[in-house]
PDBQT receptor file of N, H, CA, C and O in Angstrom, charges set to zero:
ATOM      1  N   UNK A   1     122.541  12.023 191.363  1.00  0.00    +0.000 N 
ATOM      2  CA  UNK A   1     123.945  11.644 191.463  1.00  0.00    +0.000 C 
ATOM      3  C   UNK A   1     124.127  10.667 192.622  1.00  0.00    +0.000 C 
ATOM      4  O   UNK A   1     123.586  10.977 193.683  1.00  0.00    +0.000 OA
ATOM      5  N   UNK A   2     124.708   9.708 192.569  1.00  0.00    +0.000 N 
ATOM      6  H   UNK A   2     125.148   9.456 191.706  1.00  0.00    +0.000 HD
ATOM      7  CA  UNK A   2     125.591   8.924 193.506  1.00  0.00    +0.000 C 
ATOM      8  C   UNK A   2     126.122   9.130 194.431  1.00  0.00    +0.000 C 
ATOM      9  O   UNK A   2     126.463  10.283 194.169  1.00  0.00    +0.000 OA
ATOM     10  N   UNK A   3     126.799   8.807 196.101  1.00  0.00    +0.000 N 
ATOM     11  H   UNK A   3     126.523   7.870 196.314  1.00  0.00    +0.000 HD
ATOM     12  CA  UNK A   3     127.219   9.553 196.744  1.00  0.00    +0.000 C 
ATOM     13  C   UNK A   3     128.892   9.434 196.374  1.00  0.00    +0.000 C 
ATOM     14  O   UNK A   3     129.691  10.279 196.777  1.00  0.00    +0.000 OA
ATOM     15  N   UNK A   4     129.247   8.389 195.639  1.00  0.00    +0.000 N 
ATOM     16  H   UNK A   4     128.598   7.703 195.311  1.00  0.00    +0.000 HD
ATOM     17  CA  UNK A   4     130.341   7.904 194.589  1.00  0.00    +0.000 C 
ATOM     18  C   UNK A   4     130.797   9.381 193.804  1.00  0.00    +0.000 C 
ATOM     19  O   UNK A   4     131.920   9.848 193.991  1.00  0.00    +0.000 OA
ATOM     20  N   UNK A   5     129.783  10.058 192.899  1.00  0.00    +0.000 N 
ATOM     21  H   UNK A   5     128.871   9.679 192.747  1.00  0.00    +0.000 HD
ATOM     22  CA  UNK A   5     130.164  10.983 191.903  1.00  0.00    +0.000 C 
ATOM     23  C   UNK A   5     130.045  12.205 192.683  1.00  0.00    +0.000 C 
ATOM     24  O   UNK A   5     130.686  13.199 192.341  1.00  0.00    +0.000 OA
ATOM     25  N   UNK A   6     129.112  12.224 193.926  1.00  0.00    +0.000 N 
ATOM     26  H   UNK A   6     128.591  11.417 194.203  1.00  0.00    +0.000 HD
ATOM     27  CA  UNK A   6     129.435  13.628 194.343  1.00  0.00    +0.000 C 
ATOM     28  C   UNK A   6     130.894  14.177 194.761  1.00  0.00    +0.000 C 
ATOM     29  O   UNK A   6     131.321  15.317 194.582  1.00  0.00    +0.000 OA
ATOM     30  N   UNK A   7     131.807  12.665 195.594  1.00  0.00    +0.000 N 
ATOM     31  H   UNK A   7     131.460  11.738 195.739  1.00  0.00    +0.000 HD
ATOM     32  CA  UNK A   7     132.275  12.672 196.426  1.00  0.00    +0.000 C 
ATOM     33  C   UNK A   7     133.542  13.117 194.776  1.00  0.00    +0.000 C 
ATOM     34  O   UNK A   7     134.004  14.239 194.571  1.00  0.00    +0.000 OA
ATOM     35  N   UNK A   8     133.728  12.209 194.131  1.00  0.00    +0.000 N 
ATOM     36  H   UNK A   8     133.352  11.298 194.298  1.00  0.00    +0.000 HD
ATOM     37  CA  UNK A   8     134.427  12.271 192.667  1.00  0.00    +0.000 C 
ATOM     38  C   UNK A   8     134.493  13.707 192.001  1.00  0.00    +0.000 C 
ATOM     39  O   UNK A   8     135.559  14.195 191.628  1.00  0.00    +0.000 OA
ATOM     40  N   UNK A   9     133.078  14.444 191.862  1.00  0.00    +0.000 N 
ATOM     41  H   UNK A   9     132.211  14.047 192.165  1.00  0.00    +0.000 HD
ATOM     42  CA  UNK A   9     133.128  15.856 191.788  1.00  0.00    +0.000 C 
ATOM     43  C   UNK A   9     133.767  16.974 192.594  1.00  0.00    +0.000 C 
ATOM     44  O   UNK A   9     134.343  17.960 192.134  1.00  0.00    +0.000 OA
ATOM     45  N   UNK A  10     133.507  16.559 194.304  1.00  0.00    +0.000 N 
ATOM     46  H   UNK A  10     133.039  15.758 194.678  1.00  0.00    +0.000 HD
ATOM     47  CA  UNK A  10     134.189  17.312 194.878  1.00  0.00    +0.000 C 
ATOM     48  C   UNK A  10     135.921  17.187 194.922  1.00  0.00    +0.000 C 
ATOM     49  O   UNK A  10     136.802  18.045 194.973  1.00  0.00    +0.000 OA
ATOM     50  N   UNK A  11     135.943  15.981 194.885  1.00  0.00    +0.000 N 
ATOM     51  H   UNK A  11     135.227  15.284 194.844  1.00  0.00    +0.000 HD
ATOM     52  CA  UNK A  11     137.592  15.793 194.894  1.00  0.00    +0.000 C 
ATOM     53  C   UNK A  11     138.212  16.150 193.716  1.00  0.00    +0.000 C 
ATOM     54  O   UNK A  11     139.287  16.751 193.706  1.00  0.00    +0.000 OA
ATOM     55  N   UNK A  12     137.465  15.743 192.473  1.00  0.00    +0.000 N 
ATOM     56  H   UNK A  12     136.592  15.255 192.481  1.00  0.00    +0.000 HD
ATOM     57  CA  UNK A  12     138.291  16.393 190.813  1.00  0.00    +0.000 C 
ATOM     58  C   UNK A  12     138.929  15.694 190.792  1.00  0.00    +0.000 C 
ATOM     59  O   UNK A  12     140.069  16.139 190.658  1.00  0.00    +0.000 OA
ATOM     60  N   UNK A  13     138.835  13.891 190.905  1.00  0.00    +0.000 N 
ATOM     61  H   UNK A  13     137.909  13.529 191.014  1.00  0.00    +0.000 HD
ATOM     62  CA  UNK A  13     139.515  12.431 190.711  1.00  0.00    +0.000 C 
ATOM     63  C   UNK A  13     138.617  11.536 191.082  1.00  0.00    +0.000 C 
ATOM     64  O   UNK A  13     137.905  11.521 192.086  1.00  0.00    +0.000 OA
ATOM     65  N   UNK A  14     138.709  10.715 190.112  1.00  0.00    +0.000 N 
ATOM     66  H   UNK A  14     139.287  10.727 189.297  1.00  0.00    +0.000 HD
ATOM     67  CA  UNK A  14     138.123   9.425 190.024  1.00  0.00    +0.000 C 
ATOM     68  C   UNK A  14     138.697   8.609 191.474  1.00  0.00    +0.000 C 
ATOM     69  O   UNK A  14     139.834   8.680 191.938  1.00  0.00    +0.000 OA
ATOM     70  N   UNK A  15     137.228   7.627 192.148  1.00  0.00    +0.000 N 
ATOM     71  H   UNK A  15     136.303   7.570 191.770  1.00  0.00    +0.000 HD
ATOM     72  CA  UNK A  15     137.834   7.344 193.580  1.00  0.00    +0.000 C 
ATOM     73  C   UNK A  15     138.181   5.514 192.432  1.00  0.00    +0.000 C 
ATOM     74  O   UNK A  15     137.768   5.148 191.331  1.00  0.00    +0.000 OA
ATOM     75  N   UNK A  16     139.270   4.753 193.661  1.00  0.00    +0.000 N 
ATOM     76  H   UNK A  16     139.606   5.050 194.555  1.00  0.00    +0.000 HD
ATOM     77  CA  UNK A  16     139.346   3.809 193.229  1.00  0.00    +0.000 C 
ATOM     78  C   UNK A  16     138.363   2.835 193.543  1.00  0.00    +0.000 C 
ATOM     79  O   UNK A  16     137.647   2.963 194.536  1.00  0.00    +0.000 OA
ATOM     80  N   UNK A  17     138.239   1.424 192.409  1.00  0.00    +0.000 N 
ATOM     81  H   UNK A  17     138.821   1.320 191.602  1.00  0.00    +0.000 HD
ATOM     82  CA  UNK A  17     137.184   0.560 193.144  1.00  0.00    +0.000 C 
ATOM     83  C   UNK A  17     137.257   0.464 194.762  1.00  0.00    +0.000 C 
ATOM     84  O   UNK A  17     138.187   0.741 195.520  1.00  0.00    +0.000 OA
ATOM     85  N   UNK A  18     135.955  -0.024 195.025  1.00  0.00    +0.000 N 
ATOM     86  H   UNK A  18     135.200  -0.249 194.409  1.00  0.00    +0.000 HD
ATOM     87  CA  UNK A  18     135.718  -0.019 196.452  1.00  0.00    +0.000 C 
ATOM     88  C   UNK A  18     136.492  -0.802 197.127  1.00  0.00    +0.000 C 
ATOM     89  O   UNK A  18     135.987  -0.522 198.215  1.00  0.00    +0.000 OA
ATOM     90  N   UNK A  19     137.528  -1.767 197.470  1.00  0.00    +0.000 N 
ATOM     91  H   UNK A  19     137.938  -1.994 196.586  1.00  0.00    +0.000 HD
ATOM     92  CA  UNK A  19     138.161  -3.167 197.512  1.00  0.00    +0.000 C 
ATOM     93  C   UNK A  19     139.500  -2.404 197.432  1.00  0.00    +0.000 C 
ATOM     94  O   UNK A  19     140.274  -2.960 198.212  1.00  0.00    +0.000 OA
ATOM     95  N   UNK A  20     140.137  -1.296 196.776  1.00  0.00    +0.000 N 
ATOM     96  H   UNK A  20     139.509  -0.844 196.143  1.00  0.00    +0.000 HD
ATOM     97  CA  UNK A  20     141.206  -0.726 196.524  1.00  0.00    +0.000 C 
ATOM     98  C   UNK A  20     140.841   0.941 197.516  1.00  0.00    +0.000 C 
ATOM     99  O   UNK A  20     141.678   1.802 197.243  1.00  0.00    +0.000 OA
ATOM    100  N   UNK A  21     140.138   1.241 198.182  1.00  0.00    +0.000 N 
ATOM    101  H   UNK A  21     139.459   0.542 198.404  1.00  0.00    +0.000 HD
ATOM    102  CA  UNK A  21     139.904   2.403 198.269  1.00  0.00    +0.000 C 
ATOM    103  C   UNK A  21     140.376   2.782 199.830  1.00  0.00    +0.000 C 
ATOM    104  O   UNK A  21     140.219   1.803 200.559  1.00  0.00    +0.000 OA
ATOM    105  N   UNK A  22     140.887   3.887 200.497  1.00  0.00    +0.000 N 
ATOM    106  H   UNK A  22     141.015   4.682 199.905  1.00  0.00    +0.000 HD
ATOM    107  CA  UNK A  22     141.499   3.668 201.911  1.00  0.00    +0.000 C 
ATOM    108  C   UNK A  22     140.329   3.974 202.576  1.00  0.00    +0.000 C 
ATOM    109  O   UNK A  22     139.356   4.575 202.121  1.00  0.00    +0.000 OA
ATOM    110  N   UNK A  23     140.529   3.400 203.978  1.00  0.00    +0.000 N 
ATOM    111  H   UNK A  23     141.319   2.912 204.348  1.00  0.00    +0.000 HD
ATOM    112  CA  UNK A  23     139.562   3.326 204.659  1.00  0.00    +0.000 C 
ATOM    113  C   UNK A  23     138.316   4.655 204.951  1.00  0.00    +0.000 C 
ATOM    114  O   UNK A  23     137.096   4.593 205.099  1.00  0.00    +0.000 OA
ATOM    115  N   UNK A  24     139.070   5.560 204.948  1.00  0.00    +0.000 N 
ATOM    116  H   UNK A  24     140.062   5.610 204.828  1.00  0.00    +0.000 HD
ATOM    117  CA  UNK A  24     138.392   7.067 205.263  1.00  0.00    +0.000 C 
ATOM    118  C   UNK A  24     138.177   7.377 203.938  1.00  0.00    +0.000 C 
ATOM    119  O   UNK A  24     137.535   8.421 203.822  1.00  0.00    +0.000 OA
ATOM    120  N   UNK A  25     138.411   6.969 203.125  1.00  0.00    +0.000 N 
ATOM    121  H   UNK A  25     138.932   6.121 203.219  1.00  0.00    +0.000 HD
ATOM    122  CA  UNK A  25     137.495   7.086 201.474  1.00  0.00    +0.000 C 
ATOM    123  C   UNK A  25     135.914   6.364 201.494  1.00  0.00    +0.000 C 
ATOM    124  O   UNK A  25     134.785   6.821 201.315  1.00  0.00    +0.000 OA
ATOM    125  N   UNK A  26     136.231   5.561 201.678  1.00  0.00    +0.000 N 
ATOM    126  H   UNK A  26     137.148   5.189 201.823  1.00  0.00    +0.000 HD
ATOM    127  CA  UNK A  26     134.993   4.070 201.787  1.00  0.00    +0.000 C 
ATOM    128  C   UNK A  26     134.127   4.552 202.758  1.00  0.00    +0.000 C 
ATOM    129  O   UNK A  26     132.947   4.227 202.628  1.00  0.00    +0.000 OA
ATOM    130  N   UNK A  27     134.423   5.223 203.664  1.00  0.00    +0.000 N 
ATOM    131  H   UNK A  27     135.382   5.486 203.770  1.00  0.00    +0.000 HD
ATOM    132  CA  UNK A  27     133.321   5.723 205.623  1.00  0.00    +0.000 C 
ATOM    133  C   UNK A  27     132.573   6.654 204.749  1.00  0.00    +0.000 C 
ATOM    134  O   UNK A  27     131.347   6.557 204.706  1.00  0.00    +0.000 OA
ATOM    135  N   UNK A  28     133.438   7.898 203.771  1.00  0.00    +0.000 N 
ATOM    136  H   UNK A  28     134.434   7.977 203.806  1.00  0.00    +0.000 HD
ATOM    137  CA  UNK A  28     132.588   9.091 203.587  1.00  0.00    +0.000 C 
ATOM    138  C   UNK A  28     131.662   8.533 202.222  1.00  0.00    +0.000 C 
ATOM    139  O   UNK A  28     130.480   8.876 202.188  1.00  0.00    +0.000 OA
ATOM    140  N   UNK A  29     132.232   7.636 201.054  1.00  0.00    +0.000 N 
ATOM    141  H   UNK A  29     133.192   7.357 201.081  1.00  0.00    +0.000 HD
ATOM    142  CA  UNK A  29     131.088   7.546 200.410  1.00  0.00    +0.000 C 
ATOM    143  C   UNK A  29     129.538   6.321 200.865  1.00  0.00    +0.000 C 
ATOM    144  O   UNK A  29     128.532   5.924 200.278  1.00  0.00    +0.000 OA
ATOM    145  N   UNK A  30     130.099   6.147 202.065  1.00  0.00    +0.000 N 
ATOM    146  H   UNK A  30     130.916   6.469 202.542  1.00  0.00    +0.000 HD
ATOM    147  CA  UNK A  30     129.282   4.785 202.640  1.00  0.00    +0.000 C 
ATOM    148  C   UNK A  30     128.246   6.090 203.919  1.00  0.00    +0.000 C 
ATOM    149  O   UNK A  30     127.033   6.070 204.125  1.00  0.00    +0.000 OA
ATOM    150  N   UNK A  31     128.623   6.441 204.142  1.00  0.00    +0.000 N 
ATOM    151  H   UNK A  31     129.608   6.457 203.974  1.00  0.00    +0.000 HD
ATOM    152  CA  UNK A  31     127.991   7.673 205.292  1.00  0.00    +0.000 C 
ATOM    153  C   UNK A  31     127.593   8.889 204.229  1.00  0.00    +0.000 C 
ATOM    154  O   UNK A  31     127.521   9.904 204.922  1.00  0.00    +0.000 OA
ATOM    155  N   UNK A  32     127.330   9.192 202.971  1.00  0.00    +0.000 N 
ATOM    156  H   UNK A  32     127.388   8.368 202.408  1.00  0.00    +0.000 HD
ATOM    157  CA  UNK A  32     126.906   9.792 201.829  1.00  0.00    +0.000 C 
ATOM    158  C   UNK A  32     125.840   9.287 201.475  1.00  0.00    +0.000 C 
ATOM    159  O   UNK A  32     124.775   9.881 201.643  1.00  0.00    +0.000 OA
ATOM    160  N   UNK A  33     125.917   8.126 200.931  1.00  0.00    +0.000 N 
ATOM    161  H   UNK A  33     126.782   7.643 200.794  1.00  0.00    +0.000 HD
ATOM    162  CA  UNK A  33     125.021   7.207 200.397  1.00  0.00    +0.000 C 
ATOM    163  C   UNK A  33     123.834   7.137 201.531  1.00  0.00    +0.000 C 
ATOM    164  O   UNK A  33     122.644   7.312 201.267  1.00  0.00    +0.000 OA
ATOM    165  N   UNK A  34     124.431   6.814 203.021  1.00  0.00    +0.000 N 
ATOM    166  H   UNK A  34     125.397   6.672 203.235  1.00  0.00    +0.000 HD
ATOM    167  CA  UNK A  34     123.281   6.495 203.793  1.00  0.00    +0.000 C 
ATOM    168  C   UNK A  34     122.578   7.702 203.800  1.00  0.00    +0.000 C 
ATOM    169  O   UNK A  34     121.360   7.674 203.623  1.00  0.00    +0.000 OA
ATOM    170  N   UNK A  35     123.336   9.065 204.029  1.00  0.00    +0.000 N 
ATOM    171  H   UNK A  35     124.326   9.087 204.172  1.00  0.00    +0.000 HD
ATOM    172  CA  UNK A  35     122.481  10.511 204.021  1.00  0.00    +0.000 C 
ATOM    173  C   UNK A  35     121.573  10.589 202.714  1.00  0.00    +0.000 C 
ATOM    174  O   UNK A  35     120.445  11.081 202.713  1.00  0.00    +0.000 OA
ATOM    175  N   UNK A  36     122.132  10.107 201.735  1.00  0.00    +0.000 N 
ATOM    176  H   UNK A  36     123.049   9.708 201.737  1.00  0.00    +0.000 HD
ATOM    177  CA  UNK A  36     121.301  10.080 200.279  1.00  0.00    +0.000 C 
ATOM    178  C   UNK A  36     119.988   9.628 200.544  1.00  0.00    +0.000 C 
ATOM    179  O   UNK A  36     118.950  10.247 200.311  1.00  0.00    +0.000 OA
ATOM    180  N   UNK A  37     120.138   8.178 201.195  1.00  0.00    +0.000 N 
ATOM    181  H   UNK A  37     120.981   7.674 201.384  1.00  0.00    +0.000 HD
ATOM    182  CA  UNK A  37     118.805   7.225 200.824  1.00  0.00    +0.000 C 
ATOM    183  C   UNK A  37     118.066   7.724 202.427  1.00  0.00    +0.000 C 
ATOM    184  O   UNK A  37     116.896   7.341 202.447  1.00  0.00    +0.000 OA
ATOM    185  N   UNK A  38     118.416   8.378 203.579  1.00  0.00    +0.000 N 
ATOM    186  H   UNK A  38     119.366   8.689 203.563  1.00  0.00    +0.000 HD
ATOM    187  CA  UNK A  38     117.558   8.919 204.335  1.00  0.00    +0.000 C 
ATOM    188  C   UNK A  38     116.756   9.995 203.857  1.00  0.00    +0.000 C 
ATOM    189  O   UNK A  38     115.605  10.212 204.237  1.00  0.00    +0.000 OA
ATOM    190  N   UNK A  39     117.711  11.012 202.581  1.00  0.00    +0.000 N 
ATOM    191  H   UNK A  39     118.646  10.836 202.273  1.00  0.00    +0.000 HD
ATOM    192  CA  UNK A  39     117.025  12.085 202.907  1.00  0.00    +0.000 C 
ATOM    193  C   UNK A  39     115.611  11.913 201.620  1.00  0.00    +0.000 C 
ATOM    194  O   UNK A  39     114.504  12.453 201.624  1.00  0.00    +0.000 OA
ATOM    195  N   UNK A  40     116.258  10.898 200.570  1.00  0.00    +0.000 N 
ATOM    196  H   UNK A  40     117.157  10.459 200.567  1.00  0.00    +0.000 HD
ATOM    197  CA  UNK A  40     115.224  10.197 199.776  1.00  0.00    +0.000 C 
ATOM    198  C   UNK A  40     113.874   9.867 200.366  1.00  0.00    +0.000 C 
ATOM    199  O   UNK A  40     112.798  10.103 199.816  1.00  0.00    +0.000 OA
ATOM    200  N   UNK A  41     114.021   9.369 201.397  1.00  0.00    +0.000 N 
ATOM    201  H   UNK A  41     114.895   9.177 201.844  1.00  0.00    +0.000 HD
ATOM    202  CA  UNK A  41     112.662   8.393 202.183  1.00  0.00    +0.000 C 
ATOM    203  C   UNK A  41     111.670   9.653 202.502  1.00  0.00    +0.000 C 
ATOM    204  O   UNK A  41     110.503   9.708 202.117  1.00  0.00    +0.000 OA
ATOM    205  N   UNK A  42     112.394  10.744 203.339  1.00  0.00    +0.000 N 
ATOM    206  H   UNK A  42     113.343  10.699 203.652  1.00  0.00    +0.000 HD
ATOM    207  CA  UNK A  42     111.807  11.691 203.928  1.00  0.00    +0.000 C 
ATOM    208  C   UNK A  42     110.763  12.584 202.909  1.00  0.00    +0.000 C 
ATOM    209  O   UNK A  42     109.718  13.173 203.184  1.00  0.00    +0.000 OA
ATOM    210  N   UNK A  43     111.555  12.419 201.503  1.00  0.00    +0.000 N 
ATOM    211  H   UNK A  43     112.404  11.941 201.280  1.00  0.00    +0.000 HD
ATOM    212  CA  UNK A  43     110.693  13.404 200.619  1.00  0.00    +0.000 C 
ATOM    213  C   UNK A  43     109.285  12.375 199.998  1.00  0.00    +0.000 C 
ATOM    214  O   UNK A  43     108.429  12.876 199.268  1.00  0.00    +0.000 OA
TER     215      UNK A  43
């Protein structure tokens, strides 16, 4: 999963495009994603 669809699963709403999205929307799936692809590397 995406850090996009986790974040979408936990909330139970579709987030808006990225360009439309408020700022503290955009930090947590952008600080998700980076935890994603760190914890990727490690395995």
């Amino acid at each position: 999963m995406t850090a996009r669809q986790i974040i979408e699963a936990r909330l139970g709403r579709k987030l808006p495009p990225a360009a439309q999205m408020r700022p503290d929307e955009r930090r947590a799936v952008v600080l998700l994603a980076m935890q994603l692809i760190k914890q990727r590397r490690e395995t």
